[in-house]
N, C-alpha and C positions, 0 to 999 in steps of 0.2 A: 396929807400924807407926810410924814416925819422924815428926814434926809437919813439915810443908812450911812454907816461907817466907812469911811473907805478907806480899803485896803489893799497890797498889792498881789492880784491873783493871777496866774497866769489865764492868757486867753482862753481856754477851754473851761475853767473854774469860772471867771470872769462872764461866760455866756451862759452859763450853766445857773448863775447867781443872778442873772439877770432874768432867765424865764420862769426861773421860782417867782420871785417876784411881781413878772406879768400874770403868772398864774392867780396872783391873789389881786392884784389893780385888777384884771378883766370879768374876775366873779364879783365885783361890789361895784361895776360902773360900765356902761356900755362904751362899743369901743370910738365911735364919733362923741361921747363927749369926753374923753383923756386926749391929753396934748402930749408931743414928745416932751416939752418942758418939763408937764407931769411926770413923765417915767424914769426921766435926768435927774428929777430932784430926788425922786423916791429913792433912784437909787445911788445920790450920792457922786453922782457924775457929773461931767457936763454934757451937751446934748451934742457936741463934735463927738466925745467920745463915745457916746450911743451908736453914734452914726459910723462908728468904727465898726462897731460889733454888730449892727443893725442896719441896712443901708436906706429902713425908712420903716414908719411906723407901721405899717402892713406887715411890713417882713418881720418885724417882731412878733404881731401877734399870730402870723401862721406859725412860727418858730414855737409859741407860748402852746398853740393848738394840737401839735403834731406832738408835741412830748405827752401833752397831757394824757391825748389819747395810747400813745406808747406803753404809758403807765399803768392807765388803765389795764391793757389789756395784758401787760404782764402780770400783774399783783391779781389777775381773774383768772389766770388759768389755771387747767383740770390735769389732774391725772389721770392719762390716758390710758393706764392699766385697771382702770375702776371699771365696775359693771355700771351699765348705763343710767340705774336710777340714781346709784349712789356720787358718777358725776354731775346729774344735775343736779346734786344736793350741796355738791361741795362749792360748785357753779355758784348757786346761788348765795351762799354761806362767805363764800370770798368776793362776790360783788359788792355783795353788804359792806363787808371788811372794807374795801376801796371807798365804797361810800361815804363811809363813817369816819375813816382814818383821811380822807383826801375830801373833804366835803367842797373846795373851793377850785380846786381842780377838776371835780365831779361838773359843778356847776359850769365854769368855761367852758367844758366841749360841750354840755347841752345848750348851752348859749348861741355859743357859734354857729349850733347848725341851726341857729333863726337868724343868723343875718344871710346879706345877701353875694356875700363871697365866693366867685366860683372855687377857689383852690379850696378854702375854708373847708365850703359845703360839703368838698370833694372828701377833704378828711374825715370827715366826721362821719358822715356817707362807709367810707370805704371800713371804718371802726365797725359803727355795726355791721356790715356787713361779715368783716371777720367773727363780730362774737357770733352772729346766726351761724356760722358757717362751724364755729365747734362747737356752737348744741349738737348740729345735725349729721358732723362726724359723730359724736356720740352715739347717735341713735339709730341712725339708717346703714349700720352693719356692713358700710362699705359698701352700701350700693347706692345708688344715683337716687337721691330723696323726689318721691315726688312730686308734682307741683304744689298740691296741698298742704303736705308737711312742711314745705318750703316758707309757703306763705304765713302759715300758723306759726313759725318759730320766728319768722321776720315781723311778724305782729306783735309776738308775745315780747322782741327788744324795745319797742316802742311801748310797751305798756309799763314795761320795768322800767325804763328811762321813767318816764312819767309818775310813777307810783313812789318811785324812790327820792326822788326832785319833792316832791308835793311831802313826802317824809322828813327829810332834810329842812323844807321850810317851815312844815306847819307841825310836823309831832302829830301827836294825836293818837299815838300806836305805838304797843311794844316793839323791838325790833323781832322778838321771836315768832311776833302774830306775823308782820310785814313777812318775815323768808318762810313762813308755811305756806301764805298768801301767793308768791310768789312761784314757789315750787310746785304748790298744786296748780297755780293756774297752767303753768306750760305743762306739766302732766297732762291735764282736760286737753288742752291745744294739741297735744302729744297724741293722745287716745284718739281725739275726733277726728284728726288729717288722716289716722288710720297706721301709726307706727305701729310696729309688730308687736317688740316688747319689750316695757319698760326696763325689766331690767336683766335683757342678756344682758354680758361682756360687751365693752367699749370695743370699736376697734384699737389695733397697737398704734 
């Protein structure tokens, strides 16, 4: 890794330049084999001064994990005045988006959640959780989803993680075939847990 430029940013810019950065050291190398040395040089510091901003390499990469996911889930979300089918389309339409435009950031938090970090886990964990959790405002009308629809839309984040990962590395597919792929499959997960309909009104 090449030594970055240094320059003088204040502390918030300064951290903020630093978990960019982890974002892309932790998607091309797992995290027991990077050194703090590594993350010093890359970024152009020295590793007291890491240690300023970081109080040790852990804390950096929760730091690197918690944005990513942040991000994620800002640049995914729906308009919550759309009828139901037409936010799982935009759902889907803007995960892409995320995907594609943050491919290495994408990668991190699917990482993360295979190590064996409890905070880590806990992030990643608690992401999906959130994206399940606005399919199913979308779709269960304000009322308490039941357990099958539950489980079918907490299946269908794990298939999209997975399908878009396996997109990202190997190609093989349009992106337009991938988000039809996508969209109809949580339809089918949609219809078979026994949602009403696809496409009332979202709630507000």
């Amino acid at each position: 890794m090449a030594p970055a430029k240094r320059s003088r940013l204040t502390l918030d810019a300064r951290r903020e330049q630093l978990v960019e950065l982890g974002t892309e050291i932790f998607a091309e190398r797992p995290f027991d084999e990077i050194s703090i040395e590594d993350i010093a040089v890359a970024a152009g510091i020295s590793k007291g001064l890491l240690y300023h901003y970081f109080p040790s390499k852990r804390d950096f990469y929760v730091e690197v994990v918690r944005q990513a996911c942040a991000l994620m889930e800002h640049e995914t979300a729906t308009d919550p005045a759309l009828a139901a089918l037409e936010r799982v389309e935009q759902g889907v339409e803007r995960y892409l988006d995320y995907v594609a435009g943050h491919a290495r950031g994408y990668s991190t938090v699917l990482r993360a959640g295979i190590g064996a970090d409890p905070e880590v886990l806990a992030l990643v964990e608690a992401s999906r959780g959130r994206m399940a959790e606005r399919i199913l405002a979308g779709v269960a009308q304000g009322e308490e989803p039941p357990a099958l629809l539950r489980l079918a839309v907490r299946g269908w984040v794990g298939f999209a993680e997975a399908a878009a990962l396996d997109w990202l590395e190997h190609g093989g597919a349009e992106r337009e075939d991938l988000r039809e792929l996508l969209v109809q499959t949580l339809l089918g997960a949609l219809r078979t847990a026994g949602e009403l309909d696809a496409r009332a009104p979202a709630p507000a």
